[in-house]
N, C-alpha and C positions, 0 to 999 in steps of 0.2 A: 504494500500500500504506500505509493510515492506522488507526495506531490511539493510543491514550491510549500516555501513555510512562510512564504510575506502573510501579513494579519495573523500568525500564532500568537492563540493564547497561551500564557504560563499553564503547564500543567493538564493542556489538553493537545491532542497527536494530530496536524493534518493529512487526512489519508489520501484525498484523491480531488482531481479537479473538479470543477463545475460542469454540470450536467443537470438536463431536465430527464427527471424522475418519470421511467413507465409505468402503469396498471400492473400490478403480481398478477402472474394468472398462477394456475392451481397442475401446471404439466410438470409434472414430477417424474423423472427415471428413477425405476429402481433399480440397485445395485445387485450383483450376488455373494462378493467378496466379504463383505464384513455387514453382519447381522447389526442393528444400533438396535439400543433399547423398545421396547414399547409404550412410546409417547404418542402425539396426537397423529392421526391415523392421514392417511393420504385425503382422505374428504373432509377432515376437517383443515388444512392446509392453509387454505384463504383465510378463513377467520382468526388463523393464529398469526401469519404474517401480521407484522409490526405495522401501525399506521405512521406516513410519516408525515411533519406539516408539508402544503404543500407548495410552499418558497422552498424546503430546503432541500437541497442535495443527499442524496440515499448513498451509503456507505456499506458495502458488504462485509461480514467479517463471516468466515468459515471455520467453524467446533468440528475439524476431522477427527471422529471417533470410532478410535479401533481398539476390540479387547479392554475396555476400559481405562481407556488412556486420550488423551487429547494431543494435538500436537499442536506445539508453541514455537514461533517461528525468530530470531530477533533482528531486529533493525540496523542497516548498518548508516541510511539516512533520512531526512536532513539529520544535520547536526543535534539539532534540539534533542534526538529523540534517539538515535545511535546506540544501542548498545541494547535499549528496552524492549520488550517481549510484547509481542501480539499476538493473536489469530489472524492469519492468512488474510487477503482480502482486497476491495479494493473498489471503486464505485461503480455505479452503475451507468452502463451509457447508453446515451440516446434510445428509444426502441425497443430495448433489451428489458426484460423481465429479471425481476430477484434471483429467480432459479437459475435464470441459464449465468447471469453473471456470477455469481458464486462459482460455477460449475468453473466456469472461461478464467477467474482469474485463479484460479488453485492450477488450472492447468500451466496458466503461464508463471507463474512463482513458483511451481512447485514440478510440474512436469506430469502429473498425474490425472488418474481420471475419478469423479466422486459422482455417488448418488445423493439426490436431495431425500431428507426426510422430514425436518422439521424447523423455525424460528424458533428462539430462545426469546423469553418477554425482552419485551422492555425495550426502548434503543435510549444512548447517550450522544450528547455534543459533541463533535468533536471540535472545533470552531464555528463562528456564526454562518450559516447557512450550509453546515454540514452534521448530518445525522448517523448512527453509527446503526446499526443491526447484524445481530449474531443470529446464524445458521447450522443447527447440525448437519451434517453430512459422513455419508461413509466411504474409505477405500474401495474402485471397484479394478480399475488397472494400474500397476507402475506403484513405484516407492518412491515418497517424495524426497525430490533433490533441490535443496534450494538455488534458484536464481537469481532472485533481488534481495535474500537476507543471507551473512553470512553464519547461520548455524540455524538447526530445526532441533525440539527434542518433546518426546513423548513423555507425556506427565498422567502422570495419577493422580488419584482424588488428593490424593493425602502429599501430593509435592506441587499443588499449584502454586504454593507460597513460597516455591524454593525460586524461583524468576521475577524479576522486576517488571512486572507488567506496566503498558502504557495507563495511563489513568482512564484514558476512554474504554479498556477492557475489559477493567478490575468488573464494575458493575454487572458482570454476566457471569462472574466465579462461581456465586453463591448455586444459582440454577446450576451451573454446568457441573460444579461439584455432586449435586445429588445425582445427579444422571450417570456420572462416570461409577457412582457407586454400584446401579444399576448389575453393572459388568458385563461380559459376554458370557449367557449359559452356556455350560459344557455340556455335550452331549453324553445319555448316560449316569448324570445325576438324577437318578429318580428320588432317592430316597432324601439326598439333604440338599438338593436346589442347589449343587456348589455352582458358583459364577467365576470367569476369569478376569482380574484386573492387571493387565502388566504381567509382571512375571509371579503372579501368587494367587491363590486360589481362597473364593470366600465362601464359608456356608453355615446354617444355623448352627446355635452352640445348643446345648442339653445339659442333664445335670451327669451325663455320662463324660461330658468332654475335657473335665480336670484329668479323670483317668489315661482317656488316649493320649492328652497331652504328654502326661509323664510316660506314656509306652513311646511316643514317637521320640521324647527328648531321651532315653534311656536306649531306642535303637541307634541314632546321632550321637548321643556319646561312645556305644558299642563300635561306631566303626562301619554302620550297616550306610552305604552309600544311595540305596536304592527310595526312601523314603523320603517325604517332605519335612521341611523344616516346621518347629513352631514358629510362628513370628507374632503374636498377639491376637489382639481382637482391635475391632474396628468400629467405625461411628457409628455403626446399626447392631453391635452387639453382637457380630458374628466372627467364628473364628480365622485367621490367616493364617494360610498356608503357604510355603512356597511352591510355587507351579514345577508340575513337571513334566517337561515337555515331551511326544513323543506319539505313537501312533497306536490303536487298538485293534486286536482281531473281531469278528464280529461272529459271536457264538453261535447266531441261528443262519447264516449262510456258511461262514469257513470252519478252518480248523485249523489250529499253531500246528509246525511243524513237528513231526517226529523229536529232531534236536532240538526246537524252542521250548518242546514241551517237556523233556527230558533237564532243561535249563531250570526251567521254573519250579518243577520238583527237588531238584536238586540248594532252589534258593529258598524254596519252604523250609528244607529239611535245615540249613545253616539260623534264617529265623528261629525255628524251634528251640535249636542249642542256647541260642543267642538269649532268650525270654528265661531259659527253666531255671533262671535264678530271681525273675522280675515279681514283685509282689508290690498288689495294689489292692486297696480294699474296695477301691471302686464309688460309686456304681455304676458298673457296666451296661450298655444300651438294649444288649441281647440276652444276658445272661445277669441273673441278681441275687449271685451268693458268692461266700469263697470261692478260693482253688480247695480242690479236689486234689489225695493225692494220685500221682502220674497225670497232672493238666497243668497246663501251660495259658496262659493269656493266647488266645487263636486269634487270625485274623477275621475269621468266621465269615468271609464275602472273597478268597482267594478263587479270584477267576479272572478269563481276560481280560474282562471289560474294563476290571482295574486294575490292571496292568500297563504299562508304556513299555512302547519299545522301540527300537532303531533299525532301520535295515542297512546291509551294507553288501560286498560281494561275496560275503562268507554267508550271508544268512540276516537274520534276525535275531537281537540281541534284548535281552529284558535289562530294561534300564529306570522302571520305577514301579513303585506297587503303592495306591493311593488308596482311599474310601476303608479310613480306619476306623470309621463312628460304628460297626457293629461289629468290635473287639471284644473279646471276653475269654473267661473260662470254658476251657474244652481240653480233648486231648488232642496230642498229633494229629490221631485217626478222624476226627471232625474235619479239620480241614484240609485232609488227603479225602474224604468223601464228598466234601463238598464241591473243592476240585474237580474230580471225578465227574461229576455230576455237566462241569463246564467245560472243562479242558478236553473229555475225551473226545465231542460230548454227551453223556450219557441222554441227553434229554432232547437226543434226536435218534432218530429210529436208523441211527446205523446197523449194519450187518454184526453178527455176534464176534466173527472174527475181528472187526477191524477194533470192535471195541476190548475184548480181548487182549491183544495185541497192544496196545495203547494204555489199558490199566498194567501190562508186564512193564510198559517202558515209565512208567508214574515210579513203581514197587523199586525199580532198578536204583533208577537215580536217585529217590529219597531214600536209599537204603536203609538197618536199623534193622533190619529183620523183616519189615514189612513187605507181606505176600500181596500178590494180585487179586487175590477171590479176599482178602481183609478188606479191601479198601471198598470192594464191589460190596459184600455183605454191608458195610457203614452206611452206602448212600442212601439208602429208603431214609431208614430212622430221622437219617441227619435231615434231609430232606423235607421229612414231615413236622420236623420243630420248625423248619423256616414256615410251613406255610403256616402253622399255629403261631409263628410269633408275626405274622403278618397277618395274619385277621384278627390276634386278639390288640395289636396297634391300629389297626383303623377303625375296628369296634371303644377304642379310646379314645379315640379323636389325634394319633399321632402323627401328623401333618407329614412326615419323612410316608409312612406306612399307605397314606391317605394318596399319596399320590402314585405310591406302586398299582393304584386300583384305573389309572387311566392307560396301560400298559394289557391290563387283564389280569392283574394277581389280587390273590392266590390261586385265581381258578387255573389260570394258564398252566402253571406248575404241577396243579391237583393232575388236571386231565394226562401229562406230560411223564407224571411219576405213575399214575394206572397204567400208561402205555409199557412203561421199563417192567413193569413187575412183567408183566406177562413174557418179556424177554428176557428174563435173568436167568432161567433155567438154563436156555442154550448158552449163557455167557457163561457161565460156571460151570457146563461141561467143558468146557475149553479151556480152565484157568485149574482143573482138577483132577 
């Protein structure tokens, strides 16, 4: 946003020249790269737009919001203003509607391409006969590279304060803060709504989450690389995590490989060692009594979906294991049948061999003594406490539980564990 600074006021930014202001119309592209919150919807678009008087010249500012972050651009001039942090931007010219300028100048300052989603209230002065308006939009092509500012950098809710914003920007922090709280859901958070902000992950606390807390700081001080950091709680009360970044198998079309799966049992089995001296009185989300002896704190949800991983030209490598809120007391065999149930995966109607074959390669790598037909015999039971601790949370009102029910559980699972029984006989010929 560059223009001459003759008639700058102290303390307020000139962004751009004189121009007579167009009619907004309501033509919005939508992007597919980066999802933005759910704020006011494409048809209410016109009524949110800002109104401006109508002597003054319209100034666009552009809230690029990605993953819960904003990007803050800074100035290198006029003089006055060199060094200070704005949103992208830039006015409006002749003809041209709010949308598409937004859209035009992020591409020319920045080299990218953005969808429009919505106005932020409110506009500010920036000098006499120039009005300011801030615009969400999202990433849809290109990473921005600045070309009229020298530096760009992605902020989060919690570091808008860390930049010297121009004063005509400040005024839209307050909005834009709540929104970046918002975050980007993650796919796969049924049970605790995590969302991603930056590089950390947020979701409701409970009065389970002092306990995971100390099992995740107790795997971090053990040395265990694979898990997320604690790093607090946040202005809505919810836990922070450190994000971890990486890709998931998708349990009801694929299947992890032979070796990735033999990986993951094999990083079960070092978890286990790692915990059987860890003692916490809890209370646990899934489980609400002591340890038991021979039990360990389980991850008790050890399946792809929360898992991360890398690929490369060896293969696929497991590089994080997240969704630690239903931890608890159990034994090894808990969450080697749980597994089971996901990794092989039992809760598809594969052939007996190939499941067979896949529970030997579990038994192998988590070694310990543990047979193929042990881990097979665990899954029912285990199985069936999930679906009891999943209807007797949503017959509670437990919000996590409540939302497994727009997925189709418990029924999905009920129906899914009648089908296995009827296959277990042939599976356990083959393991015996």
């Amino acid at each position: 946003m560059n223009v001459p600074s003759s008639g700058f006021t102290p303390g307020l930014c000139p962004l751009a020249a004189a121009s007579s202001r167009p009619v907004p119309t309501c033509s919005v592209e939508h992007g597919t790269r980066d999802s933005l919150p759910g704020r006011p919807s494409a048809g209410l678009l016109c009524a949110r737009l800002p109104v401006v008087a109508d002597q003054s010249i319209e100034v666009t500012a552009a809230a690029i919001v990605s993953r819960g972050r904003v990007l803050a651009a800074r100035r290198t001039h006029p003089a006055d203003v060199a060094g200070g942090w704005e949103l992208p931007g830039g006015k409006v010219d002749p003809g041209e509607s709010v949308v598409d300028a937004v859209r035009r100048e992020v591409q020319e300052e920045l080299g990218c391409d953005v969808s429009y989603a919505f106005a932020l209230a409110g506009r500010t002065a920036i000098k006499p006969g120039y009005e300011l308006t801030a615009h969400v939009v999202g990433l849809v092509a290109g990473e921005p590279v600045p070309h009229e500012h020298d530096a760009v950098r992605w902020l989060g809710p919690e570091d808008l304060d860390d930049v010297d914003w121009l004063p005509s920007d400040r005024p839209f922090l307050s909005e834009l803060r709540d929104l970046l709280l918002d975050g980007h859901r993650l796919p796969g958070g049924n049970v605790g709504g995590a969302v991603q902000i930056g590089a950390t992950v947020r979701r409701a606390t409970g009065p389970w989450t002092p306990a995971v807390h100390a099992l995740l700081d107790h795997l971090v001080a053990s040395g265990v690389a694979e898990v997320p950091t604690v790093l607090g709680v946040d202005a809505r009360g919810r836990e922070v995590l450190s994000y971890l970044p990486g890709h998931q198998v998708d349990v009801d079309t694929d299947a992890a490989s032979d070796a990735l799966l033999g990986a993951a049992m094999a990083w079960l089995r070092d978890y286990h060692l790692v915990v059987r001296d860890f003692r916490h009185p809890g209370p646990w989300r899934s489980v609400h009594r002591p340890l038991a002896d021979g039990e360990v704190i389980c991850h008790h949800d050890f399946a792809p979906y929360n898992v991360a991983l890398s690929s490369s030209a060896t293969g696929e490598r497991l590089v994080g294991v997240f969704d630690w809120d239903m931890a608890g007391p159990g034994t090894p065999l808990d969450d080697l049948a749980f597994a089971a149930w996901n990794w092989v995966p039992l809760h598809r109607a594969l052939p007996a061999e190939v499941c067979a074959m896949r529970l030997a390669v579990m038994a192998s790598a988590y070694g310990d003594g543990v047979r193929p037909v042990d881990i097979l015999d665990g899954v029912v039971p285990r199985i069936e406490r999930s679906v009891v601790l999943i209807a007797a949370g949503q017959a509670a009102g437990d919000e996590g539980m409540l939302n497994l029910a727009t997925v189709g559980e418990p029924a999905r699972t009920t129906a899914a564990l009648d089908a296995l029984r009827t296959r277990l006989p042939a599976i356990r010929r083959l393991l015996t």
